[in-house]
C-alpha positions, 0 to 999 in steps of 0.5 A, spaced: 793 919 920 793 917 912 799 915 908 799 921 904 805 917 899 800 912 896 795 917 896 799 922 892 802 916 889 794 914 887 792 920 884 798 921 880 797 915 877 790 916 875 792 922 872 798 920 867 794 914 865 787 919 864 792 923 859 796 918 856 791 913 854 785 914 848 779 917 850 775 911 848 780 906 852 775 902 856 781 900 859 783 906 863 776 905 868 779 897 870 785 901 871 782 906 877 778 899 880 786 896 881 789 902 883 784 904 889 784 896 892 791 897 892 789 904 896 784 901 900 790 896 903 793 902 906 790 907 912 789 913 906 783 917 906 777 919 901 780 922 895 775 921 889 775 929 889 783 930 888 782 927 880 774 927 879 774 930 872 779 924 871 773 919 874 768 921 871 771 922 864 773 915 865 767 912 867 769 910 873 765 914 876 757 917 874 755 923 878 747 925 877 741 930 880 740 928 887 732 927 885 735 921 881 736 917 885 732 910 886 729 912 894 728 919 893 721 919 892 720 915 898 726 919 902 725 926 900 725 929 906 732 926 907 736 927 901 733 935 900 736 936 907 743 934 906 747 940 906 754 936 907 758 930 903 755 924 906 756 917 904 750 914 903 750 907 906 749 906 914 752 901 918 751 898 925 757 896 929 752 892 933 750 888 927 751 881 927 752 881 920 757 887 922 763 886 917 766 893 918 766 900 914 770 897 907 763 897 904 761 905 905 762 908 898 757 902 895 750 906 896 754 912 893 755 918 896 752 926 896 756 932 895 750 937 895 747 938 890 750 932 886 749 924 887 756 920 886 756 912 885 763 908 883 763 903 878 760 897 880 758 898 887 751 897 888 748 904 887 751 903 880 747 896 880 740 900 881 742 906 876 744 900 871 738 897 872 734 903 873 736 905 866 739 911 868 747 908 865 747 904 858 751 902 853 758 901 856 757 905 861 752 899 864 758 893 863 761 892 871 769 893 871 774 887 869 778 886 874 786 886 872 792 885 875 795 891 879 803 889 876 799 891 869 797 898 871 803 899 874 806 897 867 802 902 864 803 907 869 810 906 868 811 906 861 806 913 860 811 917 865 817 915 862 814 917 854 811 924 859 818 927 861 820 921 864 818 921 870 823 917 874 819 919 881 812 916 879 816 909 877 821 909 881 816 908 887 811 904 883 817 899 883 819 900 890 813 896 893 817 889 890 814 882 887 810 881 894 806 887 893 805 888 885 804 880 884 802 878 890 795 876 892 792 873 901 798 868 902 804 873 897 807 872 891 805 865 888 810 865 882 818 863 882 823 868 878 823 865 872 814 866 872 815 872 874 821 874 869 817 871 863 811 876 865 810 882 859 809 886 864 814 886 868 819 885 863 817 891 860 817 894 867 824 893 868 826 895 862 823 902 864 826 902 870 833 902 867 832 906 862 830 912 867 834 910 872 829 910 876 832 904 882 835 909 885 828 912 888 825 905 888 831 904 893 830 911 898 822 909 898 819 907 905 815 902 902 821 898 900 822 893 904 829 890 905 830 882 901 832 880 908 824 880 910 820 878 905 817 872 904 822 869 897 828 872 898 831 870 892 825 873 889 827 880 891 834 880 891 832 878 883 827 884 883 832 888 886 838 886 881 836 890 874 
């Protein structure tokens, strides 16, 4: 079953940063990249076409004919017979080199009659290299850090109505999630306290007094079980 909190939570966050952010930020598409690897560590389903008109606005993703895609005049048949969306990568379970299904969406994807390719996948690679994105569009995204987008959400919600929700479950998830990386969160309280964007995170957080729904989210986990203690009980204590 997805977890519907981070879709939603997701979604959301694309589209306050789509709204509040210039038109011309480049920014915006490194933020999208950030904030779905933090989807893809949750078992969440494809939800591109929740926000789409945000993606495509933002350059995180490119939507083109079918007929341009580099295979289709060797593949004709094919493509002209898709009546349903369809990723458009295979993958054998067999395989020796079989590394599991977090590839999919590299060869890109249909949604009839339209082909779809995000950023800096491997389809965006052969349409860059085909001529067909230049510009801006042809540069790969910049990876950044998730607690940076974070603050950026933040600070977006509470200038729009100060939507305390939106923060409050962003700051739910705590240093080990926002600042972590394969073995946790590598920095000590005063690393993390002398962070920009957690200085500026905090401060949002008590101004809307968002804590308390940080406090109520079923991803804040409890000081006792984290890997740093002392970090969380800091983080947990405005």
């Amino acid at each position: 079953m997805s977890e519907h909190e981070i879709e939603d939570l997701v979604a959301e966050s694309i589209r306050v940063l789509d709204r509040d952010s210039a038109p011309d930020d480049p920014r915006v598409r490194d933020w999208f990249v950030a904030l779905y690897r933090f989807q893809a560590e949750y078992d969440c389903s494809f939800t591109h076409f929740r926000v789409m008109d945000s993606l495509l606005r933002r350059g995180y993703t490119y939507r083109f004919p079918l007929d341009r895609h580099p295979d289709y005049a060797a593949r004709r048949a094919y493509f002209d017979a898709l009546a349903e969306f369809t990723a458009l990568r295979t993958s054998d379970e067999d395989a020796p080199d079989f590394g599991g299904y977090g590839s999919w969406l590299e060869d890109g994807y249909v949604d009839p009659p339209s082909l779809y390719c995000d950023a800096g996948t491997e389809l965006w690679r052969r349409m860059v290299d085909a001529g067909a994105l230049n510009g801006r569009d042809a540069v790969p995204p910049h990876r950044t850090p998730l607690i940076d987008v974070v603050r950026e959400v933040a600070v977006a919600a509470e200038a729009h109505e100060g939507d305390h929700e939106l923060i409050g479950m962003w700051y739910a998830f705590g240093c080990g999630t926002l600042l972590g990386g394969p073995v946790g969160c590598p920095y000590d309280v005063d690393e993390v306290a002398a962070m920009p964007s957690v200085r500026d995170l905090r401060d949002v957080v008590r101004r809307t007094g968002a804590l308390a729904v940080a406090e109520q989210s079923p991803y804040a986990l409890p000081v006792e079980f984290a890997d740093d203690q002392d970090l969380e009980a800091w983080w947990w204590k405005l």
